[in-house]
C-alpha positions as CSV (number, residue, x, y, z in Angstrom):
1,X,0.0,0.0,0.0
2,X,1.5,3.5,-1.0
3,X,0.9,6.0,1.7
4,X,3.1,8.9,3.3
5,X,3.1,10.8,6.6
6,X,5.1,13.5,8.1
7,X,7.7,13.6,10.7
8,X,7.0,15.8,13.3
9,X,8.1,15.8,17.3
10,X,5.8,16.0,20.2
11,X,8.4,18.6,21.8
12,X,8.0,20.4,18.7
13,X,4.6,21.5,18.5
14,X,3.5,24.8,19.0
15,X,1.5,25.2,22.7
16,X,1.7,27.9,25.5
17,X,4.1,25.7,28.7
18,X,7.9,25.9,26.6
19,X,7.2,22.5,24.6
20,X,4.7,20.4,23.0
21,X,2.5,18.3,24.8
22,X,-0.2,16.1,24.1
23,X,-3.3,18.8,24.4
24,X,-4.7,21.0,21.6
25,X,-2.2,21.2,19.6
26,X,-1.5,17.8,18.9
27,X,-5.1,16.9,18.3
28,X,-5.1,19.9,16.2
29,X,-1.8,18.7,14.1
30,X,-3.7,15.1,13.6
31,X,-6.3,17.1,12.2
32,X,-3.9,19.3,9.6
33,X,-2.7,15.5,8.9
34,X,-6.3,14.3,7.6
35,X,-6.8,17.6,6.0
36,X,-3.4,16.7,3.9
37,X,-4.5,13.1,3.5
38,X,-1.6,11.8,5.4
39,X,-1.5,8.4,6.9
40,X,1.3,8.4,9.4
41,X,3.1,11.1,12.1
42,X,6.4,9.9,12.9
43,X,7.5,10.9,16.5
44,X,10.8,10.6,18.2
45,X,11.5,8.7,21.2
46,X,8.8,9.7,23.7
47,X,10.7,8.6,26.8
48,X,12.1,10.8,30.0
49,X,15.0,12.7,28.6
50,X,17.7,12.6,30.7
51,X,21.9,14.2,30.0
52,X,21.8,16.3,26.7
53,X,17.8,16.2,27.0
54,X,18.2,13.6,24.1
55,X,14.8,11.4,23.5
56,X,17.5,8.8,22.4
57,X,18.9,8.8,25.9
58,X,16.1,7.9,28.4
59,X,15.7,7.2,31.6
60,X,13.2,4.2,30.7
61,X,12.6,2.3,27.3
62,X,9.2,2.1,28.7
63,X,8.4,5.3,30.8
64,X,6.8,8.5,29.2
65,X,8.0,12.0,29.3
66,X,6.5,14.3,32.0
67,X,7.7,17.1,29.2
68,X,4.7,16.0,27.7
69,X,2.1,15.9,29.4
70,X,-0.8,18.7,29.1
71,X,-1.6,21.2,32.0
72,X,-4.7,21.9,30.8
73,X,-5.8,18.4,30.3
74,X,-5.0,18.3,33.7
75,X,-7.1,20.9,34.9
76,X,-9.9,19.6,32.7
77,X,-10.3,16.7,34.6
78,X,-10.4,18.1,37.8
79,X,-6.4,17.5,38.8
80,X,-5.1,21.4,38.9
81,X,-6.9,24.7,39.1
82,X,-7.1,27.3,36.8
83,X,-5.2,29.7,39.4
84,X,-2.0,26.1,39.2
85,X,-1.5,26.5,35.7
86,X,1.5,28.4,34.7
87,X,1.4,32.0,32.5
88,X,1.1,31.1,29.4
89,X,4.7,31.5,27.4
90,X,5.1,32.9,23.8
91,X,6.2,29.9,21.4
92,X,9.9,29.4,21.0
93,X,12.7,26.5,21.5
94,X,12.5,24.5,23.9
95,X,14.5,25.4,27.3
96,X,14.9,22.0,28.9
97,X,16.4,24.0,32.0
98,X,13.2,25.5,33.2
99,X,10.8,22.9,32.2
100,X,13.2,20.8,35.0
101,X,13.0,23.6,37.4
102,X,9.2,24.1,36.7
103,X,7.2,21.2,35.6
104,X,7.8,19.1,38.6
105,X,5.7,22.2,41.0
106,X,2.9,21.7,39.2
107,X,2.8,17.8,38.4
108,X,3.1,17.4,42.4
109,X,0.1,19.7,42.8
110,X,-1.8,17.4,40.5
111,X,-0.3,14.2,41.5
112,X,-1.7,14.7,45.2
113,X,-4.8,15.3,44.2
114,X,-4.9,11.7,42.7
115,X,-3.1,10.4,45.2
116,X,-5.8,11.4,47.7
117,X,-8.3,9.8,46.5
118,X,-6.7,7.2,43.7
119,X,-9.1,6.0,41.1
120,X,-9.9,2.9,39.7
121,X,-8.0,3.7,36.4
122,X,-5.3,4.5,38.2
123,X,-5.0,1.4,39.7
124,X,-5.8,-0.6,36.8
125,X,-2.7,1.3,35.3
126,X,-0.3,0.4,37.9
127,X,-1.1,-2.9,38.1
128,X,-1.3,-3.3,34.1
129,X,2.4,-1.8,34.1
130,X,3.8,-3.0,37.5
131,X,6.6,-5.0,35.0
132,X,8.5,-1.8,35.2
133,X,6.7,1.1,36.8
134,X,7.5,0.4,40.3
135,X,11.1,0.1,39.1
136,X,11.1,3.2,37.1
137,X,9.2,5.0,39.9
138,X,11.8,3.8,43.0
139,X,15.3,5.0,40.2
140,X,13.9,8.2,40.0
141,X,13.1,8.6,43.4
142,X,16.2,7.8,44.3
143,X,18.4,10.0,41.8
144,X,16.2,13.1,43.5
145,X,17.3,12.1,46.6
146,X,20.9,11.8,45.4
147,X,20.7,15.5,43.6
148,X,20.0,13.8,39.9
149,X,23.0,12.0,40.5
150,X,23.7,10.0,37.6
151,X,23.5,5.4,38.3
152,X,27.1,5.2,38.1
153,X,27.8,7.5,41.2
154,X,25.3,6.2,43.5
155,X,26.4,4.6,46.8
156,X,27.7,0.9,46.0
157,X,24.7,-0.9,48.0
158,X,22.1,1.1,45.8
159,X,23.4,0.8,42.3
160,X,24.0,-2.7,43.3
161,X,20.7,-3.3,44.6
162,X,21.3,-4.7,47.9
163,X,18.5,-6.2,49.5
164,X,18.6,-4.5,52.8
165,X,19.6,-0.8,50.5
166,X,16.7,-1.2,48.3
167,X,14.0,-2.4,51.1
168,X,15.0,0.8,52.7
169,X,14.9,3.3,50.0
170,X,11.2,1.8,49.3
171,X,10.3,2.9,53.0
172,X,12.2,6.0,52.8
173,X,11.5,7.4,49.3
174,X,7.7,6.1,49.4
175,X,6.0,9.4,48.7
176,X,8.0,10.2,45.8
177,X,7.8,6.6,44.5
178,X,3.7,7.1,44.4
179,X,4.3,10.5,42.7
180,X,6.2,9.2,40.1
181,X,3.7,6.4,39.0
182,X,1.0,9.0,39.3
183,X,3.1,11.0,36.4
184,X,3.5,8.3,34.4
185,X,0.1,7.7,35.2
186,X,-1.4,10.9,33.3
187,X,1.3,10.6,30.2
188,X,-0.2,7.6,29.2
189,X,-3.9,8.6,30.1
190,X,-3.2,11.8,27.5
191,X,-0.9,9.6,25.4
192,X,-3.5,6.7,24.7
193,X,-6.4,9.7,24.2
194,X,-4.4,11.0,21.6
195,X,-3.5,7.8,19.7
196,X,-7.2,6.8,19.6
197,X,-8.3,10.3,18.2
198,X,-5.9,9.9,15.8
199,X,-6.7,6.2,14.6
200,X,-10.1,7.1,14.7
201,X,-9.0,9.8,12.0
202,X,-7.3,7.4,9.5
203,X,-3.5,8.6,11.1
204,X,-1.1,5.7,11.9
205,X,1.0,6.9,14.7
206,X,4.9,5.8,13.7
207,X,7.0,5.8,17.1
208,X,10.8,5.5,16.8
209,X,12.6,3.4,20.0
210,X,16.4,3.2,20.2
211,X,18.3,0.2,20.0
212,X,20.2,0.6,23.7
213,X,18.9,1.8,26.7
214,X,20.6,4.5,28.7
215,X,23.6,4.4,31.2
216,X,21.6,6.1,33.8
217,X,18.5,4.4,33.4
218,X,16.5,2.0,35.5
219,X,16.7,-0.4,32.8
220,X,20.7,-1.1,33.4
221,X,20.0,-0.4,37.4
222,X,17.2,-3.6,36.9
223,X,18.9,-5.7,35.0
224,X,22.7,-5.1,34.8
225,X,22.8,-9.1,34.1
226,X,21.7,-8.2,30.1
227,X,24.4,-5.8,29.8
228,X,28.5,-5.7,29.4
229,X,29.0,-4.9,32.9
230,X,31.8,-5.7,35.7
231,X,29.5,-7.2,37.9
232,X,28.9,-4.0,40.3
233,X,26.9,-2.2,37.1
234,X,30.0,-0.9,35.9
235,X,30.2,-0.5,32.0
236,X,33.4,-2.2,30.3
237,X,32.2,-1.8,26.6
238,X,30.5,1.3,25.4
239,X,28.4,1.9,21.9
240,X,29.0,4.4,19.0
241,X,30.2,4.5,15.4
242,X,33.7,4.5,14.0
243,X,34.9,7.3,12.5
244,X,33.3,8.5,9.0
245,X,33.3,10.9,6.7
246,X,30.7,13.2,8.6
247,X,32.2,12.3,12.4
248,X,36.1,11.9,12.0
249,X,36.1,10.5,15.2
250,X,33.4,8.4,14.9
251,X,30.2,9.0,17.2
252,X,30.9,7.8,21.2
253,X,27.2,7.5,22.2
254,X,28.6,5.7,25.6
255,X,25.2,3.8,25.8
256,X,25.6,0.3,27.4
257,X,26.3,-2.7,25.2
258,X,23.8,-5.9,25.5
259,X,25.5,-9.2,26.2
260,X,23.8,-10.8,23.6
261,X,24.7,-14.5,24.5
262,X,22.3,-13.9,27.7
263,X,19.6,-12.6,26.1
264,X,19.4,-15.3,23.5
265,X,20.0,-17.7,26.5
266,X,16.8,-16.1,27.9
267,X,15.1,-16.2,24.8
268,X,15.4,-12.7,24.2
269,X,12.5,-12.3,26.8
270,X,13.2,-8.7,28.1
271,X,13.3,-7.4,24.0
272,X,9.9,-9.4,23.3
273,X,9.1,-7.5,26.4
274,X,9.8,-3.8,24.8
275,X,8.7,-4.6,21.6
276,X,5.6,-5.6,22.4
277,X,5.3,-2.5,24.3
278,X,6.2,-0.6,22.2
279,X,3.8,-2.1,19.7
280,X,0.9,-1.5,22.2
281,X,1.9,2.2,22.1
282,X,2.8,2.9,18.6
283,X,0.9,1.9,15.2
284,X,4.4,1.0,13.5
285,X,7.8,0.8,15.1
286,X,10.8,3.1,14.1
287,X,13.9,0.4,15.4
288,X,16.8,2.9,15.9
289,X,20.1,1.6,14.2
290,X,19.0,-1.9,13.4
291,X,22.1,-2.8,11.9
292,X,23.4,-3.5,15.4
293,X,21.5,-6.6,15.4
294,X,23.6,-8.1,13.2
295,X,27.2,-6.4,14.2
296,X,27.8,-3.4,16.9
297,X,30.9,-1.1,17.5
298,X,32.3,-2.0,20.9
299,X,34.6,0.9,22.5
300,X,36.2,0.3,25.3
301,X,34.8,2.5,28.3
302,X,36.4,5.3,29.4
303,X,37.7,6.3,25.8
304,X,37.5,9.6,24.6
305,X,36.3,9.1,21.2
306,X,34.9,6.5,19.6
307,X,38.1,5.9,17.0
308,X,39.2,2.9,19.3
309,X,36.4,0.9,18.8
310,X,36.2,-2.7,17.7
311,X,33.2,-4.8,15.4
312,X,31.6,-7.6,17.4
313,X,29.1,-10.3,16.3
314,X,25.7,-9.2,17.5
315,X,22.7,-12.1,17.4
316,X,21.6,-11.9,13.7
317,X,18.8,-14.1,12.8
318,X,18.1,-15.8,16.3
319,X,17.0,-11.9,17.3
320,X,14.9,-11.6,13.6
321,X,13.2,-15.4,14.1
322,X,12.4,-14.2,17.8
323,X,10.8,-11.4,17.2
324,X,9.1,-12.9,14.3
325,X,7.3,-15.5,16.7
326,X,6.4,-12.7,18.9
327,X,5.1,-10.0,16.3
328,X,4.7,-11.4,13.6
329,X,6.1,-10.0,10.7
330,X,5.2,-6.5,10.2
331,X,4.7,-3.4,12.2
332,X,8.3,-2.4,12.1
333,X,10.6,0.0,10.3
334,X,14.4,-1.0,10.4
335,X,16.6,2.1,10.5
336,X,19.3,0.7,8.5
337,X,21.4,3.7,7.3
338,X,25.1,3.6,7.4
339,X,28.2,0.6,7.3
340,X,26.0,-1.9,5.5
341,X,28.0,-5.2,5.2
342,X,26.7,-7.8,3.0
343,X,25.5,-9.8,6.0
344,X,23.6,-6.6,7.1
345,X,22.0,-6.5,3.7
346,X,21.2,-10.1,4.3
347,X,19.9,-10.1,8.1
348,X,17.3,-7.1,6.8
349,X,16.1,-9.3,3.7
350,X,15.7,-12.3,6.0
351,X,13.3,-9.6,8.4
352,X,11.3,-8.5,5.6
353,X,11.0,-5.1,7.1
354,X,11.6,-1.9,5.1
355,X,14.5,0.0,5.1
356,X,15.2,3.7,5.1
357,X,16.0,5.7,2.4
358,X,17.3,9.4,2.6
359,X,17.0,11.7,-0.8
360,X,19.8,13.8,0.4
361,X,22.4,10.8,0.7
362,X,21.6,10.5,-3.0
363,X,22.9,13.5,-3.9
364,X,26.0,14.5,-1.2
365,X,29.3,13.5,-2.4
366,X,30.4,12.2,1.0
367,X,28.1,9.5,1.3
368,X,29.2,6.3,-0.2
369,X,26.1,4.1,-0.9
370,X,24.1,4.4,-3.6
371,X,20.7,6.3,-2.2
372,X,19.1,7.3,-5.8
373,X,16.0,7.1,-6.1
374,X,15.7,4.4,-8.9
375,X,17.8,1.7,-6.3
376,X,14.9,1.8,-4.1
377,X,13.1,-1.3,-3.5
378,X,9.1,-1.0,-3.1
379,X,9.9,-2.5,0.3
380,X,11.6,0.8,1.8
381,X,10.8,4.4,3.8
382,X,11.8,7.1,1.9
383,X,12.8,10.1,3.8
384,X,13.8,13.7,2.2
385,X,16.1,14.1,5.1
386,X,15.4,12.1,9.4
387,X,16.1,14.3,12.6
388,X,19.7,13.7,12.4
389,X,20.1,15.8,8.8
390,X,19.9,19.5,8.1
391,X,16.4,20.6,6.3
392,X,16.1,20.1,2.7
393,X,16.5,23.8,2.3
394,X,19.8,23.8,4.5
395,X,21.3,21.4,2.6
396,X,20.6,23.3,-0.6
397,X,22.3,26.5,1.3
398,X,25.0,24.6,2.9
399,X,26.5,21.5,1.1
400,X,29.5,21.6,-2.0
401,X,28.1,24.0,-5.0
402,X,29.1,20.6,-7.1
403,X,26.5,18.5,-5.0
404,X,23.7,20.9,-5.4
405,X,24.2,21.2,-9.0
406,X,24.0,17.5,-9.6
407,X,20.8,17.5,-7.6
408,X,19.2,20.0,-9.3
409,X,20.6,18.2,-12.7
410,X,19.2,15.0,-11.8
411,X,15.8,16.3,-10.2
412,X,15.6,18.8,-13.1
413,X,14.5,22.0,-11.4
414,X,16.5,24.8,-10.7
415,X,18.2,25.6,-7.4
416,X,15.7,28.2,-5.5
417,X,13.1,24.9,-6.0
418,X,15.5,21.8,-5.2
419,X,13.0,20.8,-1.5
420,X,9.9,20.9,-3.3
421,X,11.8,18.8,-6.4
422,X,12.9,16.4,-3.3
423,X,9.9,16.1,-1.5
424,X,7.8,15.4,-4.8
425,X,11.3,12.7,-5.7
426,X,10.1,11.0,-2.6
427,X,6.5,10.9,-3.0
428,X,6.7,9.6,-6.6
429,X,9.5,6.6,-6.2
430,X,8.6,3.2,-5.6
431,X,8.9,3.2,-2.2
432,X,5.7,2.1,-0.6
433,X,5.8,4.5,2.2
434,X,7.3,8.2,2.0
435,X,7.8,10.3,5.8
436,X,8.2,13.7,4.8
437,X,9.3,16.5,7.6
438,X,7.3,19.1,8.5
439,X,9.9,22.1,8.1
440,X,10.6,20.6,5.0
441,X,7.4,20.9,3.3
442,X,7.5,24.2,5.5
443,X,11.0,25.2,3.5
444,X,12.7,25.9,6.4
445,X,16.3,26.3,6.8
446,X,19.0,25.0,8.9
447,X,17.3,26.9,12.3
448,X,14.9,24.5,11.8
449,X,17.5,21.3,12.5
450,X,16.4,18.9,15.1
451,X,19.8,17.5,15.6
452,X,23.5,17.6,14.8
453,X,24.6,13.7,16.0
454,X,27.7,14.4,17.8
455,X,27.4,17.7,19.5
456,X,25.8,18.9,22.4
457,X,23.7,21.9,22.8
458,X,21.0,23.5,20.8
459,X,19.7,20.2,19.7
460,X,16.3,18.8,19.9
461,X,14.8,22.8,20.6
462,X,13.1,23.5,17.4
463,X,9.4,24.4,17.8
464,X,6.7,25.4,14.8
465,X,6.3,29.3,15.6
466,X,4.0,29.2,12.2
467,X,0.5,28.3,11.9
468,X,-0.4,25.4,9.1
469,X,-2.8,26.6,6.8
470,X,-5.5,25.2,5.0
471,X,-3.6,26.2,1.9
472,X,-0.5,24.1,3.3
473,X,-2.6,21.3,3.6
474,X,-4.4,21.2,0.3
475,X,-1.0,21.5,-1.2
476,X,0.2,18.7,0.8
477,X,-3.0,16.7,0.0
478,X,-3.3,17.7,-3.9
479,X,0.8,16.0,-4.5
480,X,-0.3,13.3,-2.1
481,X,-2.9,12.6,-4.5
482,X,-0.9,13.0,-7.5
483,X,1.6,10.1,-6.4
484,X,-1.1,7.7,-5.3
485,X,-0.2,7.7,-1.9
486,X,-3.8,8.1,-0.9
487,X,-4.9,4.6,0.4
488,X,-8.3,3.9,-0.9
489,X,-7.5,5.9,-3.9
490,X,-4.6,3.6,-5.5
491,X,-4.3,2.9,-9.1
């Protein structure tokens, strides 16, 4: 089925508390989506961000972010008062430094209220997700306690999880435990609304989850046993990418490394566990650097770049068949963008789930593979540019006069209207699905970048200060028509 969506954060929509949450505005934007007879929003990561306020560094693969949750939502069902909510803020990035100093004032106000008088829901919803809310809950009690102090520095009985140390941080750290569920609590009361106004609207929600978990995250604090550890939840092996021709040190993400011969020991139990999560939250899965499945980049910890790094065999098909007699076979998009081996190429075939494909590789000198558009194989996502690439427009502005020249040769269109030739490249290849950013279709520039991979600071801000207009969305829709991405309306 040919169909095509838009990428678009949650912390990106416009709304009046410093980010986008899950209120108006997001029902609103699932709305523009119908109007421009879209089928899918891809999201990021919707997890609790934790260093460098990355949603691909969470504090839980299964937790929500508090970021996101609505005020006013809140307020609506009886939780804060009009007099709680804060003065509303004019639109701009986000400031992850005051949304930590303020959010958690008024999600306590709200969170007692519950608490005093839980309801039924919310029970329901603790014990439906006791697998790893009570977890979740206790690690960030205790990392308030500790100042935010990250996993690694906590005392050696607590990141160890001593009996007798956990038992009596439980006691201790009770209230905050219960306030932490009851947040959780209300992201997925908002989250779920959301997701069934938008399926009820014909919109397939696309959610993206990484492939490793956090070093400071209660997942490594509950189960340092499925992780390259010392034995006292001290990383030996870190993750990242060897060095490239856009990172010449390569990219040290430091996350923890799986040890894989566990897992498939265990039957890969805890990753049926997340993706069938993840599938009961999403429509379609967004798997974050699959090609790790097959192979990952091992650095040693404690490096200072990722240039020292090592290839190890990761678990291949026994991961693929077990999450094929899980899952089934669909519902998932592999990100496989970068060092493709030939048993890469073969451990995605043997999936059967698409690919990605970016339209600015196709075209940018430094890339290697071959992204133009007549390589693609019906099986694939095609993507203008993801969250790691400069707009479509900043490219144009920004990359080798050579590069641009050749795209504008092989997209035949002159340089002032290169994104439109891109976005209407993706929308009428054979790829069956096309994901098309908003500040794209927008003609943004580079402000409008989500994220530069590799640097910190001034990433993952960028907010929609414009209003979408009907004509925006009848434009959207009348090119959405033309390259029978329509479903219902196919050739």
């Amino acid at each position: 089925m040919r169909a095509s969506g838009i990428l678009m954060p949650v912390f990106s929509l416009p709304g009046p508390y410093g980010i986008g949450t899950l209120g108006d505005e997001a029902f609103a934007f699932v709305d523009f989506l119908a109007a421009a007879k879209q089928t899918y929003w891809q999201i990021l990561p919707i997890g609790p961000t934790g260093y460098g306020d990355s949603p691909y560094q969470s504090f839980s693969a299964f937790a929500g972010n508090p970021y996101f949750i609505d005020f006013r939502l809140l307020a609506a069902d009886g939780l804060l008062t009009e007099a709680e909510l804060p003065a509303p803020q004019p639109v701009g990035p986000v400031d992850y430094g005051a949304l930590y100093r303020q959010r958690p004032v008024v999600l306590h106000k709200a969170a007692d209220r519950l608490l005093a008088s839980p309801t039924p829901a919310y029970e329901a919803f603790c014990e439906a997700q006791s697998g790893w809310l009570e977890d979740y809950a206790l690690f960030m009690a205790v990392k308030a306690e500790r100042g935010q102090a990250g996993l690694a520095d906590w005392p050696d009985d607590l990141r160890t999880r001593e009996p007798a140390a956990l038992a009596a941080a439980k006691e201790r750290l009770a209230a905050e435990v219960d306030y932490y569920k009851a947040v959780q609590f209300f992201f997925y009361t908002q989250w779920n609304a959301l997701k069934a106004y938008a399926n009820s609207h014909g919109i397939q929600l696309v959610g993206d989850i990484p492939i490793y978990v956090s070093p400071d995250s209660s997942d490594l604090w509950t189960h340092p046993e499925l992780f390259q550890t010392d034995g006292a939840v001290h990383l030996t092996s870190v993750a990242g990418c060897p060095p490239d021709a856009f990172a010449a040190d390569g990219q040290l993400w430091g996350n923890p490394l799986y040890d894989w011969p566990r897992h498939e020991a265990e039957d890969f139990r805890w990753w049926k566990r997340r993706i069938k999560h993840a599938t009961s939250i999403y429509d379609v899965v967004r798997i974050d650097h699959f090609r790790g499945f097959e192979s990952y980049y091992s650095i040693p910890a404690g490096n200072k770049t990722a240039a020292g790094g090592h290839w190890e065999k990761g678990p291949d098909r026994a991961f693929i068949d077990a999450m094929h007699k899980a899952l089934g076979e669909g519902g998932i998009i592999a990100e496989d963008l970068g060092y493709l081996t030939p048993e890469v190429k073969a451990m995605l075939a043997a999936s059967g789930y698409p690919g990605m494909k970016i339209m600015q590789f196709a075209f940018d000198s430094r890339e290697p593979g071959n992204y133009l558009p007549y390589t693609y194989p019906r099986n694939s996502v095609v993507y203008t540019g993801t969250h790691d690439n400069v707009t479509a427009e900043g490219w144009r502005q920004s990359t080798s006069a050579e590069d641009v020249a050749y795209a504008c040769r092989y997209l035949r269109c002159a340089p002032e209207d290169l994104t439109e030739a891109m976005i209407c490249a993706c929308l009428s290849c054979v790829s069956e699905m096309a994901v098309i950013p908003l500040a794209d279709w927008l003609h943004l520039d580079a402000e409008a970048r989500i994220n530069t991979p590799s640097t910190q600071g001034a990433n993952w801000q960028w907010r929609l200060t414009r209003p979408l207009t009907p004509a925006l969305s009848a434009h959207i829709a009348e090119l959405t028509a033309l390259y029978h991405r329509v479903p219902g309306e196919e050739l």
